[in-house]
N, C-alpha and C positions, 0 to 999 in steps of 0.2 A: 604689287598693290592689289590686281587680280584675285590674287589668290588670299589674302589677309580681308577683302572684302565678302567673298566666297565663307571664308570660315566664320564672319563677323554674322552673315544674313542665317548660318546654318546653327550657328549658338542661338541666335534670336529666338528662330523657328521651334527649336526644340523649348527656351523658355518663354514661348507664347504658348504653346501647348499645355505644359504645365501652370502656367499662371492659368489657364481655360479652365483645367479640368479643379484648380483649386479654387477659384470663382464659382464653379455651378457648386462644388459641392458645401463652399460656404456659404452660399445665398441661399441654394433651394433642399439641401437635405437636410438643413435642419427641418425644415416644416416640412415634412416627407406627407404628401395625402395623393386621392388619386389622380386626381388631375395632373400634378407636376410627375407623377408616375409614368402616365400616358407622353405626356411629352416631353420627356426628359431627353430623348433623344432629337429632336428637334433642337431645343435651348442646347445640349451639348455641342452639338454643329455650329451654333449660331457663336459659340464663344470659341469655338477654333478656325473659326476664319482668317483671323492673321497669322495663325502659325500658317496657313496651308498657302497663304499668301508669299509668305516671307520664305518656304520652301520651294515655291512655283521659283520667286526671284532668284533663290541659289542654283534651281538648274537652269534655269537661262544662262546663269552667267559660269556657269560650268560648261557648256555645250559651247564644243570648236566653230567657229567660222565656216560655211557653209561654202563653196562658191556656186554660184548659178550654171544649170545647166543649157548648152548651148540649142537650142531645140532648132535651129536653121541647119546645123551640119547633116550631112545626106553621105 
């Protein structure tokens, strides 16, 4: 289940990226001027925030179990 949850957030991630970069460039390259020039990179960011979200979540949930180290042993 693990692992089908893993590949479910890693597909997401990859089509939230692409649905980002097809979002900026439907909304603001049409009307290309300078301003949207200047901060094109800023709005780009601002619509890949859930892919980078939905990526953070598949390596949490990729990364083994940790266990705590004993810091009392001498």
């Amino acid at each position: 289940m693990q692992k089908t949850y893993a590949g479910l957030l890693l597909m997401g991630s990859i089509l939230a990226a692409f649905g980002g970069v097809a979002a900026f460039i439907f909304l603001f390259l049409r009307d290309l001027n300078v301003y949207i020039l200047v901060l094109s990179p800023v709005i780009l960011a601002c619509y890949q925030i859930p892919a980078v979200v939905l990526y953070g979540l598949y390596k949490r949930t990729r990364q083994p179990e940790q266990e705590p180290e004993d810091t009392d042993a001498e």
